[in-house]
C-alpha positions in Angstrom: 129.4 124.2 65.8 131.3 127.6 66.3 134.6 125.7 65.8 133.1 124.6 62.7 131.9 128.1 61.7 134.9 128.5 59.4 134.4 125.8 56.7 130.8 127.1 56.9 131.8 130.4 56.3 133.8 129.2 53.6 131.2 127.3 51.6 128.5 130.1 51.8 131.0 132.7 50.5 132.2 130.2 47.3 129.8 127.7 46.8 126.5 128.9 48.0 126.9 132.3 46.4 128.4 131.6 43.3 125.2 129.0 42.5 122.8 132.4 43.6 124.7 134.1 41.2 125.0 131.2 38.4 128.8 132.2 37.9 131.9 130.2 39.8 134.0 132.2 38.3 133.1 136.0 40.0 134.2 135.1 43.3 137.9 134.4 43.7 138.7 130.8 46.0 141.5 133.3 47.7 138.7 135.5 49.0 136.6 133.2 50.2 139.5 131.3 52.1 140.9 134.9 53.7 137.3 136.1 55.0 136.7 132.5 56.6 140.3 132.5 57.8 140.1 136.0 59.3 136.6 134.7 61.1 138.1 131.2 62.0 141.0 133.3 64.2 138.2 136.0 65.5 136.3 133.1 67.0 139.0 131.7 68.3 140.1 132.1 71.7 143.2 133.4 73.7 145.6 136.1 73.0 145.9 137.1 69.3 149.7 136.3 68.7 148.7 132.9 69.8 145.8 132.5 67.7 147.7 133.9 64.4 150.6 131.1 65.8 147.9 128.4 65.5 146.9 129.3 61.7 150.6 129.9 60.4 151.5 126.4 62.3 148.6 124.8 59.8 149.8 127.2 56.7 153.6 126.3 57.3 153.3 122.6 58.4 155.6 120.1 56.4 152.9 118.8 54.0 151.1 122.1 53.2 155.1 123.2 52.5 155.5 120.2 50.3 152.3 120.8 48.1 153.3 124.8 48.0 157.0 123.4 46.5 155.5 120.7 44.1 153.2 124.1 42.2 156.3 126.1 42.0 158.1 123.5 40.3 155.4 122.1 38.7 154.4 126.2 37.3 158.5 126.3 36.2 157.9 122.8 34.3 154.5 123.0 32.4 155.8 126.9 31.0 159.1 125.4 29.9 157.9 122.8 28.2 155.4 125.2 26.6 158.0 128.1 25.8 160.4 125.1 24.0 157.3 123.9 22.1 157.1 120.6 23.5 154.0 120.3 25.0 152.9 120.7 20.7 155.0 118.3 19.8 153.2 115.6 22.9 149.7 116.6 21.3 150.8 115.9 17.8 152.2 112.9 18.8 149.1 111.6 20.8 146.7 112.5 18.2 149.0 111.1 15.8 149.3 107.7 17.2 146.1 107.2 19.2 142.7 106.6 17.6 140.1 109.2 18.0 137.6 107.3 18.9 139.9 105.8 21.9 141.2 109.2 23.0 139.7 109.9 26.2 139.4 106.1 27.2 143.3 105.8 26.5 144.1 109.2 28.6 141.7 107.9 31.8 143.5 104.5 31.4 147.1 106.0 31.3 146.4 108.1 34.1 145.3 105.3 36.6 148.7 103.5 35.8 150.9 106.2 36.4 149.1 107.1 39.2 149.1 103.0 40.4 153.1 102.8 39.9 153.5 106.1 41.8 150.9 106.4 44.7 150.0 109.9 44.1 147.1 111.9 42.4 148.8 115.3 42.4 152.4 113.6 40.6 149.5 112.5 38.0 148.5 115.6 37.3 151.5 117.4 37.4 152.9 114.4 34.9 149.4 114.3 32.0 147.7 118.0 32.4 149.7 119.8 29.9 149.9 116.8 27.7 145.8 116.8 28.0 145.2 120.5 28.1 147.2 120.7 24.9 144.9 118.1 23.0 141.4 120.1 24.3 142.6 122.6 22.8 143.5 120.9 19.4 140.2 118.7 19.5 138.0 121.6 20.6 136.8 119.5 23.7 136.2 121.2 26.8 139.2 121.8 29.5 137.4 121.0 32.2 136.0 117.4 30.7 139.8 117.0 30.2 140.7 117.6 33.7 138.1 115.9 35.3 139.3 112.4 32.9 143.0 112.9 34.4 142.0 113.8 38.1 139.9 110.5 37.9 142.8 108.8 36.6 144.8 109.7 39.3 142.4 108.7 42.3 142.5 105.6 41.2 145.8 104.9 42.0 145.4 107.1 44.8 142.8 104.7 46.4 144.6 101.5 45.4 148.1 101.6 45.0 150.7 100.1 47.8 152.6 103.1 48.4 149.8 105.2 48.1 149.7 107.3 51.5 145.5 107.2 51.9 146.6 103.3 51.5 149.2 103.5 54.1 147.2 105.4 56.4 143.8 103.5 55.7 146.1 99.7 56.2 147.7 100.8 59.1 144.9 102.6 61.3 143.1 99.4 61.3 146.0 96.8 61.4 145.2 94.9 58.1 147.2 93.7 55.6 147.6 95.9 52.5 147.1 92.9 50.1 143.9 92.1 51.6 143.2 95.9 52.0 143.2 96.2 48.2 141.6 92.7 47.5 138.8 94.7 49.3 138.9 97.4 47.5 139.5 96.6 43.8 135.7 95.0 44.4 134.6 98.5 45.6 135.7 100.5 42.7 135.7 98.1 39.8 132.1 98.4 38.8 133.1 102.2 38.4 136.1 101.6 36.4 133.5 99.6 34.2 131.5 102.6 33.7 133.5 105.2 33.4 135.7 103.5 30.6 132.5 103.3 28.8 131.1 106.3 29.5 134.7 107.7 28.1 134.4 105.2 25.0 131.0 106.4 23.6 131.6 110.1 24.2 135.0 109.5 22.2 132.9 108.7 19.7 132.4 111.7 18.6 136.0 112.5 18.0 135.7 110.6 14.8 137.1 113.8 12.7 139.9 116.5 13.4 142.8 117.3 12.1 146.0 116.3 14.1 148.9 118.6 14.2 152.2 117.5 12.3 154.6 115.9 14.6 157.8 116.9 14.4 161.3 117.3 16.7 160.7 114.7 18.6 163.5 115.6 20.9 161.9 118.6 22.5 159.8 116.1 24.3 162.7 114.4 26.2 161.7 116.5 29.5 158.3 115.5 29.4 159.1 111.7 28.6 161.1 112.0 31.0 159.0 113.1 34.1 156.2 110.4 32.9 159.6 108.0 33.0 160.7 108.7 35.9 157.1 108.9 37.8 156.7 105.3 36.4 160.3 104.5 38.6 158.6 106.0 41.8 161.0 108.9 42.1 160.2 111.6 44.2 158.1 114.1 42.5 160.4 117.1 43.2 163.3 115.8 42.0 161.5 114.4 38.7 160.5 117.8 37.8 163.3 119.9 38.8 165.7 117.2 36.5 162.7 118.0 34.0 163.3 121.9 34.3 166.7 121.3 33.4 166.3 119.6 30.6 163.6 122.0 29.1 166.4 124.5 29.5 169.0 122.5 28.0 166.8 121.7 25.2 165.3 124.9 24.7 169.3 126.6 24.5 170.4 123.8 21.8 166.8 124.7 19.8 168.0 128.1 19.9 164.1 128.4 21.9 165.2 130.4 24.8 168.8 132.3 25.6 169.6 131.8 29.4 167.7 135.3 30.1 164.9 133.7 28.2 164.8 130.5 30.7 164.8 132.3 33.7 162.3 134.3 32.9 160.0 131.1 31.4 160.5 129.8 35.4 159.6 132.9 37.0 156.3 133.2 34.9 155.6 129.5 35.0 156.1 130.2 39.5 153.7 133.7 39.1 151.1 131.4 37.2 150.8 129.4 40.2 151.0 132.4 43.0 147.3 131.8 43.1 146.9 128.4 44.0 149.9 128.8 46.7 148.0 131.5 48.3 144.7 129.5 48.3 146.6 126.7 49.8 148.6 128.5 52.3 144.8 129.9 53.8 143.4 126.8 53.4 145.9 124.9 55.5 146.0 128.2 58.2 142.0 128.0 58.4 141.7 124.3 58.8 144.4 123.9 61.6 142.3 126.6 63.4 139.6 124.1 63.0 141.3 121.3 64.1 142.6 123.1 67.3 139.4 124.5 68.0 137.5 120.9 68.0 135.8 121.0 65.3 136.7 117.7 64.2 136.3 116.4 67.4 132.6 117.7 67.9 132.3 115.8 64.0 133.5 112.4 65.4 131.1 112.7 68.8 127.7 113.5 66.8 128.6 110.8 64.3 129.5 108.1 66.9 126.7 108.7 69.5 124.0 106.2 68.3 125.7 103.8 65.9 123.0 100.9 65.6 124.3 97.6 63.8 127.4 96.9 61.4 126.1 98.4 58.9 125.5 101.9 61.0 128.7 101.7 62.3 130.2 101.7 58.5 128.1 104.4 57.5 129.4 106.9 60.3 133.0 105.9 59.8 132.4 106.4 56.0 131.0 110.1 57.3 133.5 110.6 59.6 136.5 110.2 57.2 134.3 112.5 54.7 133.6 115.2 56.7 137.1 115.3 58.1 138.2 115.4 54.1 135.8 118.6 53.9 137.2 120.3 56.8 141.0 119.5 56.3 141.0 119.3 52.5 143.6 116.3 52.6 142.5 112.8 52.4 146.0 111.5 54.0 145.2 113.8 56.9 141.6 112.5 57.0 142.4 109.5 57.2 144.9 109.8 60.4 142.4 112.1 62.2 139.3 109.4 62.3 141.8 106.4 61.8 141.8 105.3 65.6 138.4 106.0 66.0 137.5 103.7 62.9 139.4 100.9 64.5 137.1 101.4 68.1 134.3 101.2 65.9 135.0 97.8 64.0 136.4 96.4 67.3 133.0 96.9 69.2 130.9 95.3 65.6 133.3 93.4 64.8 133.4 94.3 61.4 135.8 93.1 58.8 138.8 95.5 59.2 139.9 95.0 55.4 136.9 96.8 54.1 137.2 99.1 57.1 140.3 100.1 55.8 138.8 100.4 52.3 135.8 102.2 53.7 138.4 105.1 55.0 140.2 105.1 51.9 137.3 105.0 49.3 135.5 107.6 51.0 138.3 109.9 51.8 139.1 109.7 47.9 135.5 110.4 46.4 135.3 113.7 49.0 139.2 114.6 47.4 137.9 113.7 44.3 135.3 116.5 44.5 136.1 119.4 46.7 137.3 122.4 44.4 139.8 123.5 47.4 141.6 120.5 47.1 145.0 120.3 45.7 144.5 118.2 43.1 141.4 120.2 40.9 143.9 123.2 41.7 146.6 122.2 40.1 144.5 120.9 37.3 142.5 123.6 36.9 145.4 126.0 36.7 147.2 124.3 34.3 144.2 124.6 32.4 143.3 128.2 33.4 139.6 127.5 34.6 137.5 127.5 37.5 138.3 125.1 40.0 134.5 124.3 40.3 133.7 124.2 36.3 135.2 120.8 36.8 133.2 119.4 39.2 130.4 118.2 37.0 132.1 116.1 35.1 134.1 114.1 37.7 132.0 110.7 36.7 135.4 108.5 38.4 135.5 110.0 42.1 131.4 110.4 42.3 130.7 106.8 41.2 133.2 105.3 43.7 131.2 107.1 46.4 128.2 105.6 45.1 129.9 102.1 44.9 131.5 102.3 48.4 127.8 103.2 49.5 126.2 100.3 47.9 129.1 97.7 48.9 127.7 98.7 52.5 124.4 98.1 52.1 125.3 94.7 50.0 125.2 91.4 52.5 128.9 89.9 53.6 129.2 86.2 52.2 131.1 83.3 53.2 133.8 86.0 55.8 136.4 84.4 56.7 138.7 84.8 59.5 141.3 87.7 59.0 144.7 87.7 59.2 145.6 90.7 61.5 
């Protein structure tokens, strides 16, 4: 439990005291992570060089890195494209072409097939926020509804597609096929994809009248086309925005937008906007590994295993372990590698069917993602948008009803199994 302290620490300093005060906004996610950082390497033990070692190896590891490069380019993109005028010109466009009434429906639906083709919720993001912050603000809905549609969007195709990593993970921890891994998992979140699409159906109802902005110089929107493109093509997502900085550039110098003083400047304030978020992340990645090292995980997985009772127990804790290891790591990929051997001894021993295993892991690990506000992808959405991180939370219908669906698909009898392929 003292290794656990931390996360503890953590979510009585952000989330337990902002809901006593009523206001997520008066206390900053940066000082919450730093005070539970700072306690995470007090409690820890040995020399303090060593213990500082242990939280810079989680702040500097390769895929807390990666995320940190992927905000500054994504900060240098989004300001760009707004200094050159064609995130305006997107809106227009969208408003333009798409019917009111199917407006959030048709931004939910484009998000889960971008995020399908490329595998990743954050490359989502980073592609539609601007484009959907720009229309809240045309349509006078609220920024964080917006968010939350795209973020759901983008955990779809973060829990189903191929070369999704969670899918990877999930497929191989288990040793099932990923065909029959997503077989089993399309039946899991479908009745949410049901509900959600009308949930986002009626309440664009109400978006029967506004008046759309003037569309005009289409060009300036050839960076942005392109990085929804070139996602589509499952290019990396550094590379698609840096070729989109350059165009922006190139674009905004031919549109007499921005001189080449002018551009450089547009980067460095689009990086500063996300100096936040890197900071947050950088902590949060310092204070988990300290977690990690110190066994908290470990003491998670041995209270959860202890007294598993039947198939349907056994699910349950490996559906708890891969969500509490989401909580304390705040990377689903991650979570899914730390529990992933354990979740195979536990379907060996029940025999359970290793395709929903797999989908279990995955689902789960998503709907925690889906919901944490330190996690990377309601950061980089909620900056783009410039709100609270947990102002979003509420209306994140897509990642809370696959929770609830993986639960019931538990609880539901298995009919007519068959033998798997391993």
């Amino acid at each position: 439990m003292l290794a656990l302290s931390p996360v503890i620490v953590f979510l009585l300093l952000y989330l337990a005291a902002s809901l006593l005060i009523g206001d997520f906004y008066k206390i900053p996610l940066s000082a919450a992570f730093l005070s539970a950082s700072i306690w995470a390497i007090l409690i820890t033990p040995g020399k303090i060089q060593d213990r500082i070692d242990v939280f810079s190896r989680g702040a500097g590891n390769s895929k807390t890195l990666l995320m940190v490069w992927i905000f500054i380019l994504a900060g240098a993109f989004s300001k760009t494209a707004s200094t050159i005028g064609a995130v305006d010109v997107m809106v227009a466009g969208t408003l333009q072409i798409v019917p009111p009434q199917l407006l959030f429906f048709g931004l939910f639906l484009a998000a889960c097939l971008i995020s399908l083709s490329i595998g990743t919720s954050v490359g989502t993001i980073v592609a539609l926020m601007p484009l959907a912050s720009g229309i809240a603000s045309s349509t006078g809905t609220s920024q964080a509804y917006m968010a939350a549609i795209i973020i759901g969007g983008a955990f779809f195709g973060d829990n189903l597609s191929f070369i999704s990593d969670t899918t990877i993970a999930s497929t191989r921890a288990v040793g099932c096929l990923m065909s029959d891994k997503f077989r089993a998992n399309i039946k899991i979140v479908l009745p949410a994809i049901v509900i959600v699409s009308a949930i986002y159906i009626f309440q664009g109802l109400s978006l029967s009248s506004f008046s759309a902005p003037e569309f005009s110089h289409f060009p300036k929107t050839i960076g942005y086309l392109l990085v929804i493109v070139l996602s589509f093509c499952k290019i990396n997502v550094s590379v698609v925005l840096t070729l989109g900085i350059v165009v922006n550039v190139i674009l905004g110098l031919v549109y007499g937008n921005m001189s080449i003083t002018d551009s450089l400047a547009s980067i460095g304030s689009g990086i500063d906007g996300m100096s936040d978020l890197i900071i947050i992340t950088l902590l949060a990645g310092g204070m988990l590994e300290v977690v990690r090292h110190n066994g908290g995980v470990d003491y998670l997985t041995a209270i959860l295993t202890r007294n598993i009772k039947g198939s349907r127990g056994a699910q349950f804790s490996i559906a708890a372990l891969v969500s509490l290891a989401n909580l304390c790591t705040a990377n689903n990929t991650i979570a899914i590698i730390t529990v992933g051997g354990i979740a195979s001894d536990i379907a060996g021993r029940f025999s359970l069917d290793r395709k929903k295993v797999a989908s279990i892991l995955d689902t789960f690990s998503c709907f925690v993602q889906g919901l944490i506000p330190y996690g990377a992808q309601i950061l980089m959405a909620s900056s783009i948008c410039g709100i609270s991180p947990s102002s979003v939370v509420p209306y994140l219908y897509y990642p809370f009803l696959i929770g609830l669906s993986a639960a019931v698909f538990i609880i539901l009898p298995e009919r007519n199994k068959k033998p798997e392929r391993q």
